[in-house]
N, C-alpha and C positions, 0 to 999 in steps of 0.2 A: 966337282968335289963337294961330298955335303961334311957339314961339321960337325965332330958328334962329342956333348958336354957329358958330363957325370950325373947323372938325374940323385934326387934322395927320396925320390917315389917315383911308386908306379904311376901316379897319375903326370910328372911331368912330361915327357913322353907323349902322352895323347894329347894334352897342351901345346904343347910345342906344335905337334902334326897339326894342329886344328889353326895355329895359327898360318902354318905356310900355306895350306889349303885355302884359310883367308886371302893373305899376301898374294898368290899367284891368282887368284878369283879376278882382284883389283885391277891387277896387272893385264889379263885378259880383257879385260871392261875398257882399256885404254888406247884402244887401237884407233889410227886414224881413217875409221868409215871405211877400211879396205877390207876389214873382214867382218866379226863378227857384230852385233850391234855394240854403239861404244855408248857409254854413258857421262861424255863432256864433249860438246862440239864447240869448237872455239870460229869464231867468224869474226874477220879483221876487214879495214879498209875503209871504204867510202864515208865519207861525210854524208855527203848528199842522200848514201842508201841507208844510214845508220838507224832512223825514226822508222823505216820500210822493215829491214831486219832485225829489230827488234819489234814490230808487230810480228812478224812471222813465226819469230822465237817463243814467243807469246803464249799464240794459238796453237802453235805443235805440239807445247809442251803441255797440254790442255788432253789431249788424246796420248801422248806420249810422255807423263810425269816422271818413267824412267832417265829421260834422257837431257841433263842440264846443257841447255845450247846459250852459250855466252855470245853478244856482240859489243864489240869497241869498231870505235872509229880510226881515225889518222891519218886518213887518205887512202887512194886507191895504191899506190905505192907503195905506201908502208905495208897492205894487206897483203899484195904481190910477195913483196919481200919477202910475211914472214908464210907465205904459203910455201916457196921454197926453202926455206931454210925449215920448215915442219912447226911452226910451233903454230898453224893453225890449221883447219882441215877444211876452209871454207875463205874465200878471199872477195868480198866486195869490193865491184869498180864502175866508174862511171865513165871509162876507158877501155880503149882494146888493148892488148898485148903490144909491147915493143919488145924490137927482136933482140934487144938482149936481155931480157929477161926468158923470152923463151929456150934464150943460148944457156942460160942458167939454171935454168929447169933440167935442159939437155944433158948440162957437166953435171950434175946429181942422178939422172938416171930415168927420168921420167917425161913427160910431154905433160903439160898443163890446157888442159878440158876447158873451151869455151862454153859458156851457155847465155844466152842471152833472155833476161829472166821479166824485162819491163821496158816501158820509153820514158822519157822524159825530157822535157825541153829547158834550156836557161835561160832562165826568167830575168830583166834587168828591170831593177829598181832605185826610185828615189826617195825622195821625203813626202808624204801626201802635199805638202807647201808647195813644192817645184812645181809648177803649169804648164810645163812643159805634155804635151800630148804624143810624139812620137820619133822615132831615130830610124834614119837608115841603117845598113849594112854599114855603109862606108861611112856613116857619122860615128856611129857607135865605136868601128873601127880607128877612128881620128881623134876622138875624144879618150882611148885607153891608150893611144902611142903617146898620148898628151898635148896632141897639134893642137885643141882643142882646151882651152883653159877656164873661158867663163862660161857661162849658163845663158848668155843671148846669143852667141854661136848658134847655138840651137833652138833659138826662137824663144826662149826663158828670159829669165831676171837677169839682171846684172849682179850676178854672184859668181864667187869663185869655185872652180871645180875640184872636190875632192873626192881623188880615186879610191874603191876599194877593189882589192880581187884577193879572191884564196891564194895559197902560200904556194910553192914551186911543186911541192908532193903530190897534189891534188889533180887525181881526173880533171875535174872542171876546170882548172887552169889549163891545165893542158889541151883539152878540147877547146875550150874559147882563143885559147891561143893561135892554134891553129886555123880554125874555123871563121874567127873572128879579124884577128890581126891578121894574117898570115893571108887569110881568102881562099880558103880550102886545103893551104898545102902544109904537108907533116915538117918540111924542113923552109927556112928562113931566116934573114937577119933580124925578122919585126918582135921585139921583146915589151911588154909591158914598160910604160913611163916610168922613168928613175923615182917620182915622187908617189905612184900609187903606194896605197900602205895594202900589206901582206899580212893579212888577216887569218887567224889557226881554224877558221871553222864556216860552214856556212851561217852557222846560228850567229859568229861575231858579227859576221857582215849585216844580220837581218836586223841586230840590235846597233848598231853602228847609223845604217841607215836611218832605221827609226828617231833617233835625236838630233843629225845631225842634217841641218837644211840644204847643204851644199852637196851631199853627197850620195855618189849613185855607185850600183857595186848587182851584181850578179850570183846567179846559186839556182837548184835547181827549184822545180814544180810546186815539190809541195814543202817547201819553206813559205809562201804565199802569203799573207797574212795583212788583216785590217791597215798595221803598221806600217808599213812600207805599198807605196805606189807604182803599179807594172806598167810598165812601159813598152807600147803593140811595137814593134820592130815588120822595117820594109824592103826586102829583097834590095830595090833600086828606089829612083824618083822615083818612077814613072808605077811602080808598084803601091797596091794601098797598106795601110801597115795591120799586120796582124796579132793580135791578141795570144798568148798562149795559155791553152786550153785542152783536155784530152782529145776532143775533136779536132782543132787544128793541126796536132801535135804526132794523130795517126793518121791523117789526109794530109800529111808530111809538107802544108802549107806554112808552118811557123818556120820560119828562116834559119832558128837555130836548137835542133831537135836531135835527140840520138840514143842510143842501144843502153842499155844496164845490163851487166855483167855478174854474173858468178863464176867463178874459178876454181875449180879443184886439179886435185892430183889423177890425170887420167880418169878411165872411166867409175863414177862413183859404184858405190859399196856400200852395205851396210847402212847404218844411220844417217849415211850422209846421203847416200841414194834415197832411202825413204824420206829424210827431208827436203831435197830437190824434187820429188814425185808430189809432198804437198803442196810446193811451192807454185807449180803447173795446173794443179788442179783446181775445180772452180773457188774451193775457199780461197787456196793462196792467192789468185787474181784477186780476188772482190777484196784483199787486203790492201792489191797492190792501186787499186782504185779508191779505196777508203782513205788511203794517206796521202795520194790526189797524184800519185803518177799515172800512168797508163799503161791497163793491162795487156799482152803481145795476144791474148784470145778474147 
């Protein structure tokens, strides 16, 4: 039903039309990448990919000034989330799907689009002070349940160990959980030590690290930096410890290595399509390389 005023000219009228021709323009412009090209892409999610998708954002927007692609962080969870509930058309993770979120995708009407868009490995780190040289699987493992308290345990100082790990929302907690604690498997009672501190970001952890001598904390590739000391991680004893590096990391020798994710709403469309197609292609790698993850070509 359209509404119709009393105009006191002729020119209100052509006004009015020029605005709804406006208004519904807009409205057409704001589709989520299922149809025609939209001009706001919202992209939610990982920490770890947030420095990655926003270089990406970057350089699209460079050949494609029509189209404002925004990225935030907050976890691979929180992107999940708000990929189903629609408020973003793009969902960073540093995780694969659990099944109840794909059950939730399902009670809304849609199947959620894996793409697996880079590598990257988690990196664990100390204070450049700590001398410590290397951890097993299973030290590494024993030092986060917290069996593991001081820093000569592991061949270091006589200092105290203080935990850091991302917050429960996070890919990367969730993979090191598993991966790490756990020893491959998706389900278990092994939970992170009551006294690690639960850190909102990988940057807290890399700035945490950096001041504090006691303490070692996790995040991925290319957080890297001067500041903080890595530390080679070893399958077993009897294994030597490895470095991680984009070579280790694709010769899937680094102990703790795994997929990068983008998520959409079934098969992409529109802008959202054309920005996963730059994504793949040699520019999007050599970004994906530039910010020191590892390219999947």
């Amino acid at each position: 039903m359209i509404a119709r005023f009393p105009s006191r000219s002729a020119a209100e009228p052509a006004l009015a039309a020029a605005i709804l021709v406006l208004f519904l323009s807009a409205c057409g412009n704001r589709g989520g990448g299922t149809g025609a090209r939209s001009q706001a892409l919202q992209i939610k999610g990982s920490d770890t990919m947030v420095n990655l998708g926003q270089a990406w954002a970057e350089a699209y927007n460079k050949l494609h000034p029509e189209v404002n692609v925004a990225v935030t962080g907050g976890g691979s969870g929180t992107g999940i989330a708000a990929l189903i509930n629609g408020t973003c058309e793009i969902a960073e993770s540093s995780r694969g799907l659990e099944a109840k979120e794909i059950e939730q995708a399902r009670a809304k009407g849609f199947a959620i689009r894996e793409d697996i868009v880079a590598l990257d490995g988690i990196v664990v780190v100390v204070h450049p002070s700590n001398p410590i040289a290397a951890v097993t699987m299973e030290e590494l493992r024993e030092l986060f349940l917290g069996d593991i308290r001081r820093w000569k345990m592991l061949r270091g100082p006589d200092w105290p160990v203080v935990l850091l790990s991302r917050e429960v929302n996070s890919g990367t907690h969730i993979f090191f959980k598993e991966h790490v604690l756990r020893r491959g498997k998706s389900k278990g009672p092994e939970e992170f030590a009551p006294l690690a501190l639960m850190m909102p970001s990988s940057y807290a952890i890399a700035e945490e690290v950096a001041q504090n001598e006691n303490a070692v904390g996790y995040y991925g590739l290319g957080y890297i930096s001067p500041r903080q000391k890595v530390v080679p991680v070893a399958k077993d004893e009897h294994s030597p410890a490895i470095a991680p590096t984009i070579e280790t990391i694709r010769a899937n020798t680094y102990p703790i290595s795994r997929p990068l994710y983008l998520f959409t709403k079934g098969e992409p469309a529109g802008s959202v399509k054309d920005f996963m197609d730059f994504i793949h292609s040699p520019a999007g790698q050599k970004i994906v390389r530039d910010t020191e993850f590892v390219p999947i070509q």
